[in-house]
MITI-534907 format. One line per field, with one value per atom (N, C-alpha, C): x, y, z; residue number from 1. Coordinates in Angstrom, 2 decimals, m for minus. Each point is the difference from the previous one (the first is absolute). Example, Ala and Ser with C-alpha at 12.3 -4.5 7.8 and 13.67 -1.06 7.14 Angstrom:
2
px [13.19  m0.89  0.90  m0.35  0.82  m0.77]
py [m5.69  1.19  1.20  1.05  1.19  1.09]
pz [7.80  0.00  0.00  m0.72  0.06  0.73]
k [1  1  1  2  2  2]
//
This chain:
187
px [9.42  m0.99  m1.36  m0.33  m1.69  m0.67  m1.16  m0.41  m1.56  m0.50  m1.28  m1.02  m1.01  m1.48  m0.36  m0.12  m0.36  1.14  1.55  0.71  0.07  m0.30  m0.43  m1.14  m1.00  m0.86  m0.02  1.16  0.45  0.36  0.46  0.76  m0.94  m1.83  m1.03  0.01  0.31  m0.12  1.36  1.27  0.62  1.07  m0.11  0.61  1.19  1.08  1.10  1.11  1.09  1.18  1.03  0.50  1.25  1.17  0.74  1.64  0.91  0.19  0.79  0.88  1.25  1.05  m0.15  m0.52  m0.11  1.22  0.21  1.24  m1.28  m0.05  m1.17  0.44  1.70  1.03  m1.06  0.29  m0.59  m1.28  m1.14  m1.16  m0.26  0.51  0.21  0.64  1.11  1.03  m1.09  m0.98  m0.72  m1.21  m0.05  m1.72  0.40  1.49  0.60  1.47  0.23  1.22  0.45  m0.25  1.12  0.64  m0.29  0.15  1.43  1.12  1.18  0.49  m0.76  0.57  m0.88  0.04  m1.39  0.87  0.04  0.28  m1.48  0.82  m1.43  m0.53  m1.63  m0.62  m0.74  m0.05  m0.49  m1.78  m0.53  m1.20  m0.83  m0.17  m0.83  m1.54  m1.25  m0.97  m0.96  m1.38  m0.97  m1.14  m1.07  m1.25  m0.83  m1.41  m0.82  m1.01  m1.19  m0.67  m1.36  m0.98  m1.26  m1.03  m1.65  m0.96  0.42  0.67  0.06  1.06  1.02  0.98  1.62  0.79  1.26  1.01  0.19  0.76  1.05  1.09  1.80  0.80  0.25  1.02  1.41  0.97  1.46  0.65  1.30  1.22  0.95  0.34  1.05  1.19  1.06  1.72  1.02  0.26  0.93  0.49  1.30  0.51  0.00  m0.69  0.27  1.25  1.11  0.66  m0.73  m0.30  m0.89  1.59  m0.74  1.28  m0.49  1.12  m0.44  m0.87  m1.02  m0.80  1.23  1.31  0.70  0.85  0.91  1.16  m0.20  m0.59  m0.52  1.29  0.36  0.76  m0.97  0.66  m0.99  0.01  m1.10  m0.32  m1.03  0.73  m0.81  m1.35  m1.10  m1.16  m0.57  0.22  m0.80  m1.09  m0.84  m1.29  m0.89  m0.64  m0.35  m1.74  m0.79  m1.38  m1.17  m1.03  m1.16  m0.72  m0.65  m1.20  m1.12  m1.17  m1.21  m1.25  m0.20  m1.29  m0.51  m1.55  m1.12  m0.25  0.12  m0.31  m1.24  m1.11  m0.98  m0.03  m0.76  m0.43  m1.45  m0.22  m1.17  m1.21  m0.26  m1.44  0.32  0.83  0.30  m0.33  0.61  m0.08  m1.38  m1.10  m1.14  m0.89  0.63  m1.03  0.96  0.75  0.86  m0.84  m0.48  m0.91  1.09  m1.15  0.60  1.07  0.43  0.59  1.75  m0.42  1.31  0.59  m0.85  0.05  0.71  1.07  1.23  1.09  m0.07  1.18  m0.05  1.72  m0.10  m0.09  m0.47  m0.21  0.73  0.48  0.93  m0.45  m0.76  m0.85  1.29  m0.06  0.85  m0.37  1.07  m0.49  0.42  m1.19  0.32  0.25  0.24  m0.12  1.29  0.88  1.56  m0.06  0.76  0.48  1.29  0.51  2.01  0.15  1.21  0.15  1.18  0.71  1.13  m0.31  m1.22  m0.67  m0.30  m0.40  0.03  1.01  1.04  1.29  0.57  0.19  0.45  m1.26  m0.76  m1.18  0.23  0.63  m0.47  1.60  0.68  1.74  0.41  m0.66  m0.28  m0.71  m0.84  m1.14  0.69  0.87  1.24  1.48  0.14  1.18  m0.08  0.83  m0.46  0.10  m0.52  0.11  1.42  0.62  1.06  1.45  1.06  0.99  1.26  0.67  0.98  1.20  1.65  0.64  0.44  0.67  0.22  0.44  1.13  0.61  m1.13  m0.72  m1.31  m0.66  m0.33  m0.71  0.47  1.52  0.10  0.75  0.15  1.22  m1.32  0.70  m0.89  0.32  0.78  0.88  m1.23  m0.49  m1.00  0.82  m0.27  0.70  m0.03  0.92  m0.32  0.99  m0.19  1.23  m0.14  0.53  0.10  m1.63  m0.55  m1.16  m0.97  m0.14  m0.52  m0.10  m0.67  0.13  m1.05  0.01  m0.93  m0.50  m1.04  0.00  m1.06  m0.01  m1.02  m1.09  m1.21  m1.37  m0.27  0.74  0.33  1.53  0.38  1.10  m0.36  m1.08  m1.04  m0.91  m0.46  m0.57  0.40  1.25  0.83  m0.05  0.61  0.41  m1.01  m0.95  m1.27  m0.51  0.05  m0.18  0.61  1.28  1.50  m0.56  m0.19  m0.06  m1.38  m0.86  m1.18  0.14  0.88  0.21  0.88  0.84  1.18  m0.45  m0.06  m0.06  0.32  m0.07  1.28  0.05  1.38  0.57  m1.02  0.38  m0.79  m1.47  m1.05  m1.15  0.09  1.02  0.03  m1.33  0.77  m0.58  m1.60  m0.42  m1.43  m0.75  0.44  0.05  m0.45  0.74  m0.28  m0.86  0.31  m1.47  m1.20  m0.11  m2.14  0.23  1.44  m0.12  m0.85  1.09  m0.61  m1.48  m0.25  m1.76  m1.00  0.23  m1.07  0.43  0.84  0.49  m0.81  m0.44  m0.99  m1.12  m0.38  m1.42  m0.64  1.03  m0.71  m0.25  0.70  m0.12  m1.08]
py [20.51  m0.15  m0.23  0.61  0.45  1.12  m0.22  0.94  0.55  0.77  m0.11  m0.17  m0.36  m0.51  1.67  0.99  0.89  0.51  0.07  0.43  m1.43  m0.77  m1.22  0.49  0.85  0.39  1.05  0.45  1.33  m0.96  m1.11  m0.74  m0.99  0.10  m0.75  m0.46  1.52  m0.03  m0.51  0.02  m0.33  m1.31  m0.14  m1.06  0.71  m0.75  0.52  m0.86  0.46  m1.16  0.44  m0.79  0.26  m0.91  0.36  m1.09  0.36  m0.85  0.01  m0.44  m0.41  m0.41  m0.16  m1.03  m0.13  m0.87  0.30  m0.60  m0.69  m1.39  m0.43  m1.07  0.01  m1.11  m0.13  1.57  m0.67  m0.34  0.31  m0.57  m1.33  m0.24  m1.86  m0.47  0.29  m0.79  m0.05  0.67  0.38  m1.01  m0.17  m0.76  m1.77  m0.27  m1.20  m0.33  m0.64  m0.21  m0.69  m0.39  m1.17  1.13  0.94  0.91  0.82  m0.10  0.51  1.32  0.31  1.33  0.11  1.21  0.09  1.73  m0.47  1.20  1.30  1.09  0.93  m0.71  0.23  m0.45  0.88  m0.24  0.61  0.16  1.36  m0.25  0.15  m0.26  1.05  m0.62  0.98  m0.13  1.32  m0.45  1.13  m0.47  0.61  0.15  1.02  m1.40  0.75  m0.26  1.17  0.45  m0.08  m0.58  m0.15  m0.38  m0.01  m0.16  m1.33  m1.17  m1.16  m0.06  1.11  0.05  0.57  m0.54  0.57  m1.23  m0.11  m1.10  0.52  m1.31  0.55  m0.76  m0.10  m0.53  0.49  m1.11  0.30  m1.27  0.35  m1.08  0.36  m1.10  m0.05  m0.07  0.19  m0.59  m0.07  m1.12  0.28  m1.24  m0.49  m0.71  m0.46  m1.05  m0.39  m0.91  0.02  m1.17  m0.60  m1.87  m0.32  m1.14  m0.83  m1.08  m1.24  m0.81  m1.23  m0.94  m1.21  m0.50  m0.98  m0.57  m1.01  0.60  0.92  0.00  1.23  0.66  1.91  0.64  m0.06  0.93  1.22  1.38  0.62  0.09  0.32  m0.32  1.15  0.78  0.87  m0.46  0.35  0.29  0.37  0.24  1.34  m0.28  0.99  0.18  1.37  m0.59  1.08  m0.65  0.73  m0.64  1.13  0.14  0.80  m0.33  1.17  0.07  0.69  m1.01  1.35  m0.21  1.03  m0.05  0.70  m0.18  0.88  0.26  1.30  0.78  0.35  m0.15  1.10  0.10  1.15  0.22  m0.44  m0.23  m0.82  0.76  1.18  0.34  m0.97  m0.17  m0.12  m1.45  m0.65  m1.68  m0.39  0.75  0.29  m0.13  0.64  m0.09  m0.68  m0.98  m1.20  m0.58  0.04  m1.03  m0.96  m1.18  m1.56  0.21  0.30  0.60  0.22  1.06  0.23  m1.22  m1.11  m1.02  m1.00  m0.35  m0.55  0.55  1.15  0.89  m0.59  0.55  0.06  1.30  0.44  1.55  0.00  0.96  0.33  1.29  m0.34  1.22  0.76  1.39  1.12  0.30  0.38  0.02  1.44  1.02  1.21  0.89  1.20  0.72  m0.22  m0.76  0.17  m1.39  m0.17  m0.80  0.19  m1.35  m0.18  m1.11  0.08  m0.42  m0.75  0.57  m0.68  m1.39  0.05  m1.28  m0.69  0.22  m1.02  m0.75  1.13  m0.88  m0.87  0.67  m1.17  m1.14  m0.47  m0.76  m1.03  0.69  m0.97  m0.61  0.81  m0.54  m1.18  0.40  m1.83  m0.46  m0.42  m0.72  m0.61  0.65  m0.68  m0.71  m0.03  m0.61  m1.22  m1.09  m1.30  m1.06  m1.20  m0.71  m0.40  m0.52  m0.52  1.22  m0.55  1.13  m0.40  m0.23  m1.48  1.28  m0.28  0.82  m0.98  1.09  m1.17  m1.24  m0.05  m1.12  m1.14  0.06  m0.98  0.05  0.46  0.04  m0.94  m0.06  m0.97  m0.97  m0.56  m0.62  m1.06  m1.32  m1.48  m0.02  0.42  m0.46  0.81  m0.22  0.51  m0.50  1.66  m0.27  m1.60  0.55  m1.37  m0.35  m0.38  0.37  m1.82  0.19  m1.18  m0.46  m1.36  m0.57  0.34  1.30  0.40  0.51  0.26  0.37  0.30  1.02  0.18  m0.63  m0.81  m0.20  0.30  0.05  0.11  m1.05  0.48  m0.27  m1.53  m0.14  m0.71  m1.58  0.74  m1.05  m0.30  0.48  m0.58  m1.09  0.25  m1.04  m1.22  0.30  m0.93  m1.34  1.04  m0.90  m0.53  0.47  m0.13  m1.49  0.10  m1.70  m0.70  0.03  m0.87  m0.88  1.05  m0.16  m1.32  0.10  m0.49  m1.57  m0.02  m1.17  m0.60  0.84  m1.26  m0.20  m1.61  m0.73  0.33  0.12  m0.08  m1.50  m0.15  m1.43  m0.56  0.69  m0.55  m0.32  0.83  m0.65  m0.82  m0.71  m0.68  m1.46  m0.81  m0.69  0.14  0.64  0.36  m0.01  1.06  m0.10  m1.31  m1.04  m1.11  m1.13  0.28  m0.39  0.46  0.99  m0.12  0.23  0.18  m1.12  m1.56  m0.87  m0.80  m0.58  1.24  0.06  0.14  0.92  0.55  m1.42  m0.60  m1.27  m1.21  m0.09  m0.71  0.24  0.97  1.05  m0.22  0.00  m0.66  m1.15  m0.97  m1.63  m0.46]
pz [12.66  m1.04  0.65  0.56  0.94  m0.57  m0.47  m0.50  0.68  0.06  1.06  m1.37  m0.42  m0.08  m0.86  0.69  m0.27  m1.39  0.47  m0.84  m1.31  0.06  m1.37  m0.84  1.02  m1.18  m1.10  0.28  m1.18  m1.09  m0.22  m0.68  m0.72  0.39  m0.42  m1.69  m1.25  m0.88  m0.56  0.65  m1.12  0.84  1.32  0.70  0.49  0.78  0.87  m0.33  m1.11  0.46  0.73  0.32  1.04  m0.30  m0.44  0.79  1.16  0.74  0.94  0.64  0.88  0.27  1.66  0.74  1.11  0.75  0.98  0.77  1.24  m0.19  1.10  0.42  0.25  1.01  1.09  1.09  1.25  0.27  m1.23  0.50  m0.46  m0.97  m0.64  1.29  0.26  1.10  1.44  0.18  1.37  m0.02  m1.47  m0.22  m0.19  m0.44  m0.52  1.04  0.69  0.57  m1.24  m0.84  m1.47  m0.39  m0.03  m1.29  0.96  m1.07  0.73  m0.74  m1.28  m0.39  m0.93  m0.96  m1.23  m0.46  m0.99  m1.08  m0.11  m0.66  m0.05  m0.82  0.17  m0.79  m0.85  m1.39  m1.12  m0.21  0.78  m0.61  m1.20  m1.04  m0.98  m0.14  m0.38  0.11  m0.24  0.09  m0.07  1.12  0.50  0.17  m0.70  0.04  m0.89  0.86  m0.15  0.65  m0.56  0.43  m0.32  0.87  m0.60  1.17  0.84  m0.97  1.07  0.81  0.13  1.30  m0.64  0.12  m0.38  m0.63  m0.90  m0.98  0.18  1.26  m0.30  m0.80  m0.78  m0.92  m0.27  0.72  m0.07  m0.30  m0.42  m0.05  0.83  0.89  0.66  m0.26  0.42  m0.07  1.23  0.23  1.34  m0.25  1.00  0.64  1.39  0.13  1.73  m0.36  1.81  0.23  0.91  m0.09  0.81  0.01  1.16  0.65  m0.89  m0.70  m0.80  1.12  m0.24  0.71  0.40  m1.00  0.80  1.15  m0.75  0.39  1.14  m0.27  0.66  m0.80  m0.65  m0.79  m0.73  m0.16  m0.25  m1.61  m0.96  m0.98  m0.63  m1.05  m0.38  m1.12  0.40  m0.63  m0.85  m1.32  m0.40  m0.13  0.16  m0.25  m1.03  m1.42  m0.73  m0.06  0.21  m0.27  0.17  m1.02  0.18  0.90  1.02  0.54  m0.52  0.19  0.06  0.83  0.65  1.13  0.10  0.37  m0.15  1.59  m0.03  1.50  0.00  1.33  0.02  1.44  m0.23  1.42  0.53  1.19  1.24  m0.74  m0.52  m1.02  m1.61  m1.01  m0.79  m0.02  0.97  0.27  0.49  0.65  0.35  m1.26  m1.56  m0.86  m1.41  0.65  m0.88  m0.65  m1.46  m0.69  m0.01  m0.68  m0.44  m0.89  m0.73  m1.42  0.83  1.49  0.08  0.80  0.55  0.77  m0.85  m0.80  m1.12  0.79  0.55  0.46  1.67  0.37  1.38  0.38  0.86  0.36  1.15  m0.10  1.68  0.29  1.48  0.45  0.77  m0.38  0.35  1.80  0.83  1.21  0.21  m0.14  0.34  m1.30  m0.51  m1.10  m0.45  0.11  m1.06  m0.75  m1.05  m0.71  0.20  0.75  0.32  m0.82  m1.29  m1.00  0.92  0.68  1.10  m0.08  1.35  0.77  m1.23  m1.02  m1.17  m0.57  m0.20  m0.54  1.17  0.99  1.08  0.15  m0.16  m0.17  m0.89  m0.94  m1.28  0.37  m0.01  m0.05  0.95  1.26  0.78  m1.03  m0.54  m0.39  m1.17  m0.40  m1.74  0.97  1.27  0.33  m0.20  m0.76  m0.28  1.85  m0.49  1.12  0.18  m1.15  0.30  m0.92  0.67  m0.68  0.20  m1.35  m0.37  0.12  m0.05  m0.41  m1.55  m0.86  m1.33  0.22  0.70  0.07  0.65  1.04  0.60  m1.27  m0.87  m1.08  m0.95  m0.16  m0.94  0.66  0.83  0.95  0.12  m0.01  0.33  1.71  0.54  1.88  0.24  1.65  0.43  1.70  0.94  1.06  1.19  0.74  0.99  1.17  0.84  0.94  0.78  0.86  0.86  0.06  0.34  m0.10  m0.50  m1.23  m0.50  m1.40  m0.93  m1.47  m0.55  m1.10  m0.44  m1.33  m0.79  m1.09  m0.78  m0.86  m1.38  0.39  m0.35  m0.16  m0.29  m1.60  m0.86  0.43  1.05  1.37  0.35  0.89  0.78  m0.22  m1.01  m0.47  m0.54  m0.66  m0.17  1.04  1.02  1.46  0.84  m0.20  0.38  m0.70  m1.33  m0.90  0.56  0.01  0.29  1.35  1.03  1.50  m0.37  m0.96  0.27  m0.30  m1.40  m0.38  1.09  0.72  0.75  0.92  0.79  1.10  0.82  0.96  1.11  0.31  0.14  m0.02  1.59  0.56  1.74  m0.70  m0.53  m0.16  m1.55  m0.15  m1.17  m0.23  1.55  0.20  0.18  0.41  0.07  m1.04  m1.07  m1.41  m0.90  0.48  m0.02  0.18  1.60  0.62  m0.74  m0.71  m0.44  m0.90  m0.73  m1.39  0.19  0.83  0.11  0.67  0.51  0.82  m1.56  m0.48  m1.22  m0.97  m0.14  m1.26  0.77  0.95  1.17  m0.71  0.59  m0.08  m1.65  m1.05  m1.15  m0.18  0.37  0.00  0.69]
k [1  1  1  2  2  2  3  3  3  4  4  4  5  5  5  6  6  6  7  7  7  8  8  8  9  9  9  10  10  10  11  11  11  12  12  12  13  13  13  14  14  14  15  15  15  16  16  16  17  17  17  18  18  18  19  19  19  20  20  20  21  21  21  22  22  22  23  23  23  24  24  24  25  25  25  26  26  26  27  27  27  28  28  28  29  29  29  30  30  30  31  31  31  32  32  32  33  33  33  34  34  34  35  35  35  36  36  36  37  37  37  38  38  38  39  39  39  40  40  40  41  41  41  42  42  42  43  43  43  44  44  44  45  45  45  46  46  46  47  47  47  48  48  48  49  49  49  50  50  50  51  51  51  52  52  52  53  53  53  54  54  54  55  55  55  56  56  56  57  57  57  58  58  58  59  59  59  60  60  60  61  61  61  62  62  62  63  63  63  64  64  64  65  65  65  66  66  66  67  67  67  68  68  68  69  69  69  70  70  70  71  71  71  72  72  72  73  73  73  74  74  74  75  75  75  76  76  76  77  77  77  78  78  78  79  79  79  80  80  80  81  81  81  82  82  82  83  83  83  84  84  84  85  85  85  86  86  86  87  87  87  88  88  88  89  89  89  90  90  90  91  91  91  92  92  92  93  93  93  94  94  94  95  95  95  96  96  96  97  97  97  98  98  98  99  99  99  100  100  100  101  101  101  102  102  102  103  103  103  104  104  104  105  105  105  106  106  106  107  107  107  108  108  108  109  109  109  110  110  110  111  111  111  112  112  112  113  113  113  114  114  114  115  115  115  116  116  116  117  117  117  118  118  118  119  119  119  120  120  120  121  121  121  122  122  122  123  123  123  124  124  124  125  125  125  126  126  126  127  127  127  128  128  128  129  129  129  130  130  130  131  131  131  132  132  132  133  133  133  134  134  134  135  135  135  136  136  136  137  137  137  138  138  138  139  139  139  140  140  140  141  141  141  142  142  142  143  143  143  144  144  144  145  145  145  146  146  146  147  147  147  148  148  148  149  149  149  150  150  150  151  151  151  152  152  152  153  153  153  154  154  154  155  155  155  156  156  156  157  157  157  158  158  158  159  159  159  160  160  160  161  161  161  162  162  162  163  163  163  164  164  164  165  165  165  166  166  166  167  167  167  168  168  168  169  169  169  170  170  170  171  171  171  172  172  172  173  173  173  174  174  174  175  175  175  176  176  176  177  177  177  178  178  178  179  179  179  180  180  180  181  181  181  182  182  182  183  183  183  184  184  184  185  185  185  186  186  186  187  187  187]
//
């Protein structure tokens, strides 16, 4: 889905749609080591063509398997979401009024428009941070092995209070001591 600059401008008056069915495993897998597999992905969309540059507008569809953040189990993805971006070229962006300055412009490098490099672009850019499998999703246990464990935010803090209020018996006495220094100190 590359189209050159010149062949977009036949398409000025009435715009260009396209759908398409891309298989873009190995360039996701090349740009992302997380990413362990990805379904074709569904493109549909148009560009439209005018003095301020080239408007692409598509919807995506695919599936990534990415590895859960606890366990690394792998965990399918889906992903459905609109793009849209305004292309121009190094003259076009040269005479950008204020008006088109709301927009992000993505300056074109060279005479083609690659709709590719976009979808792989945006498709990192929608992988979430974190990625539960169901069961981590609804399951309260959170891993943990010998001298170690993992807990909730909300544990933490817990234990964190707990730890604050308790003494340790060894500095008990001390404790004491400026009790009885400050019960001085007012008298």
């Amino acid at each position: 889905m590359r189209w050159s600059l010149q062949e977009l401008r036949k398409y000025q008056e009435s715009g260009l749609s396209f759908e398409e069915h891309l298989d873009l495993t190995k360039q996701l897998k090349a740009r992302d080591s997380q990413i362990l597999d990805a379904t074709i992905v569904e493109v549909v969309g148009t560009i439209t063509i005018d003095s301020y540059g080239y408007l692409l507008q598509y919807r995506l569809k695919t599936t990534l398997t990415l590895p859960s953040s606890r366990s690394l189990e792998p965990v399918l993805v889906p992903l459905d979401f609109a793009v849209t971006e305004q292309f121009v070229t190094p003259e076009q962006f040269a005479q950008a009024s204020e008006a088109m300055s709301e927009y992000e412009l993505l300056l074109l490098e060279g005479q083609t428009l690659d709709v590719v490099e976009s979808v792989l672009d945006n498709i990192l850019l929608e992988i979430p941070l974190q990625v539960f499998t169901e069961a981590e999703k609804t399951g309260q246990s959170l891993p943990k092995g010998q001298d170690w464990e993992v807990v909730s935010e909300e544990d933490y803090h817990q234990q964190k209070d707990a730890a604050a209020t308790t003494i340790d018996p060894r500095l008990a006495k001390l404790s004491q001591l400026l009790e009885e220094t400050s019960e001085d100190d007012k008298e």
